[in-house]
VMD Tcl script that draws the C-alpha trace (Angstrom):
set ca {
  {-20.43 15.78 -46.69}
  {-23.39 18.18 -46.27}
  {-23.42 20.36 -43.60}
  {-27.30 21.65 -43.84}
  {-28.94 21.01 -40.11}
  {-30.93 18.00 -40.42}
  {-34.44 19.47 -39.19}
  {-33.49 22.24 -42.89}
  {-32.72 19.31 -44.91}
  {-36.11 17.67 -43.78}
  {-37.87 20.97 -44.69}
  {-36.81 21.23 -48.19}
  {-36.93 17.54 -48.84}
  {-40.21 18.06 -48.29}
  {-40.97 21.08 -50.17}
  {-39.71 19.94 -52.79}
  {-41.28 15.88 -52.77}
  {-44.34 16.93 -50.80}
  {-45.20 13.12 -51.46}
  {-42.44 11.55 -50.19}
  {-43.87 11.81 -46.67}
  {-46.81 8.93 -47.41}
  {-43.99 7.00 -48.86}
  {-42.09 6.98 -45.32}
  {-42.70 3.96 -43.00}
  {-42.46 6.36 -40.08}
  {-42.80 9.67 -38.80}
  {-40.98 10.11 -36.15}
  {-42.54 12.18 -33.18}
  {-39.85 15.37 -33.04}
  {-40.35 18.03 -29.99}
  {-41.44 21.49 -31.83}
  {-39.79 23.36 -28.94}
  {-36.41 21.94 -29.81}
  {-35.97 24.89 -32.24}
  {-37.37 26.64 -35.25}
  {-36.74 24.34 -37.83}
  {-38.19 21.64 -35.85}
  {-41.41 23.63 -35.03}
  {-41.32 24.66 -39.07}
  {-40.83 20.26 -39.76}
  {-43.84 20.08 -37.40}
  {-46.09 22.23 -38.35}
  {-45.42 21.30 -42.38}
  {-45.27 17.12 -41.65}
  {-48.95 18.23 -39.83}
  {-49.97 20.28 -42.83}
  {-49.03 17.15 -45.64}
  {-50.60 14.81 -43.39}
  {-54.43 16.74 -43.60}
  {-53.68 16.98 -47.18}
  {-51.46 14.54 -48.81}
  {-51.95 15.67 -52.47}
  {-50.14 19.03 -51.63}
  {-47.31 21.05 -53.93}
  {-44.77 23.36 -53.02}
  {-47.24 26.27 -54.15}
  {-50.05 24.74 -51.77}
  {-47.68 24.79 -48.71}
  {-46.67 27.87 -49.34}
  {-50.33 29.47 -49.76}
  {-51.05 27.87 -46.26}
  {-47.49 29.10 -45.07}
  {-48.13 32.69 -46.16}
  {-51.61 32.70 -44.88}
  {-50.60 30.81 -41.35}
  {-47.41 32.84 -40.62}
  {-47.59 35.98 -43.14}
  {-45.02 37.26 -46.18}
  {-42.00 37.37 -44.39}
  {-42.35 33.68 -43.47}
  {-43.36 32.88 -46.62}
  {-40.64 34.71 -47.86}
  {-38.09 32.15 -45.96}
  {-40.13 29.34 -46.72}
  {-39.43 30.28 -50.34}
  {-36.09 31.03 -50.13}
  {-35.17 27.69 -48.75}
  {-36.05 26.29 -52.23}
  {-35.06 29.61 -54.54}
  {-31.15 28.50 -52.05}
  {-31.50 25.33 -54.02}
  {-29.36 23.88 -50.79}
  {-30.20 20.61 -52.19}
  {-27.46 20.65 -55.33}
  {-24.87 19.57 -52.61}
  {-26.79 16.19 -51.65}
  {-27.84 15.77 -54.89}
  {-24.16 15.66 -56.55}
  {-23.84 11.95 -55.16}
  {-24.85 9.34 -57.89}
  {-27.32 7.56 -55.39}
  {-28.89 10.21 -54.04}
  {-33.00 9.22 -52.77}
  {-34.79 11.83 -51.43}
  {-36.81 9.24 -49.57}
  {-34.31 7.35 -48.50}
  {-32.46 11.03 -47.44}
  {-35.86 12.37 -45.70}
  {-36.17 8.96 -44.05}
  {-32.67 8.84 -42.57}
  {-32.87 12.59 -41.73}
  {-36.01 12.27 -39.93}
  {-34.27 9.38 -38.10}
  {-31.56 10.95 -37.25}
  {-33.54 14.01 -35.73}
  {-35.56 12.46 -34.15}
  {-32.85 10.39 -31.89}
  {-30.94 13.06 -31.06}
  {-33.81 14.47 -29.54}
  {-34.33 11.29 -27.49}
  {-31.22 11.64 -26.57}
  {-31.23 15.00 -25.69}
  {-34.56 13.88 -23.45}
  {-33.44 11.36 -21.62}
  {-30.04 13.10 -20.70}
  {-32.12 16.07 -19.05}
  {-34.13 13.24 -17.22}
  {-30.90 11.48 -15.95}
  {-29.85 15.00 -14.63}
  {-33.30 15.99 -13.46}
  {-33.14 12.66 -11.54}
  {-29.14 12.91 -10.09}
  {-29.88 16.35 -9.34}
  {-32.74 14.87 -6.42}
  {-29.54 12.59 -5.00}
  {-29.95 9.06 -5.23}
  {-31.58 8.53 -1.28}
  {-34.14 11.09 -2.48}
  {-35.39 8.58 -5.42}
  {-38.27 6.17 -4.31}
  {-37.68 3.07 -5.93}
  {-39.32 3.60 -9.07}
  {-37.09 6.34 -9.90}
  {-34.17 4.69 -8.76}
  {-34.98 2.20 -11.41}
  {-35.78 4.39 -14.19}
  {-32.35 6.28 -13.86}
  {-30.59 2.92 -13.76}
  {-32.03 1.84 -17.14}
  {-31.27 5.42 -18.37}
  {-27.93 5.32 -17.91}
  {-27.75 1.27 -19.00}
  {-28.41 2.56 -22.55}
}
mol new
graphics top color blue
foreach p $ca { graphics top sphere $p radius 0.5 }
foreach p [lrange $ca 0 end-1] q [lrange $ca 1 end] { graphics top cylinder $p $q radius 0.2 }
display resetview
C-alpha cells in the first residue's frame, strides 16, 4: 500500500492529468485550513476549474507567479519525486478512479473531523445548557 497523504496524492494526480478533474462526478468541498496540502488541493482544484484546458506547465506559471520560486520549486518537485511509480505498479491503476476515491476519502475525514469538534463544542456547554435545538443536533451527531 501507498503511504503518500491523500490531500499529496490529489495534488500530483492532478498535475499530472490536469483533465481528470472535469471527468470527476464530484468535487468534494475540502476545508483549506485543514493543512497545507489541502489549501495547495484548493487553491489548484480552483485554478483547473477557471481554466479547464490547463497543463502541468500552465499551473505551474500561475503557481510561480501566485506564490513565487520557492513554491514553484515544490510544486515541481512533487512531479520531478515521481511519487506516483508506487500507485502506478498495480495493473489497474486509474488515475480517475484514484483522484476520485482520494478526493472522497479527504473529504470525509474532514467531515468527520467537523462534526467531532461540534459534538465536543456542544458536550462541552453540558447537556441542561442546550436549548432544544441543540439538544437535537448533538443527538443525531452522535447517532451517526
Amino acid at each position: 500500500s501507498v503511504s503518500i497523504p491523500p490531500a499529496k496524492l490529489a495534488i500530483i494526480l492532478l498535475l499530472e492529468n490536469p483533465q481528470l478533474l472535469g471527468e470527476l462526478d464530484e468535487v468534494p468541498s475540502l476545508d483549506p485550513e485543514a493543512d497545507d496540502d489541502v489549501a495547495t488541493l484548493q487553491e489548484i482544484i480552483h485554478y483547473l476549474q477557471k481554466r479547464p484546458n490547463s497543463n502541468f506547465n500552465n499551473i505551474l506559471g500561475f503557481w510561480g507567479g501566485a506564490k513565487g520560486i520557492d513554491a514553484q520549486k515544490q510544486l515541481a518537485e512533487l512531479m520531478a519525486n515521481q511519487l506516483l511509480s508506487s500507485v502506478k505498479i498495480v495493473e489497474s491503476y486509474d488515475p480517475l478512479q484514484e483522484l476520485q476515491a482520494t478526493l472522497t476519502s479527504l473529504g470525509e475525514s474532514q467531515n468527520k473531523r467537523s462534526r467531532q469538534h461540534e459534538i465536543n463544542a456542544l458536550k462541552a456547554r453540558g447537556l441542561t445548557n442546550l436549548n432544544p435545538d441543540e439538544r437535537q443536533r448533538l443527538l443525531e451527531l452522535t447517532r451517526d
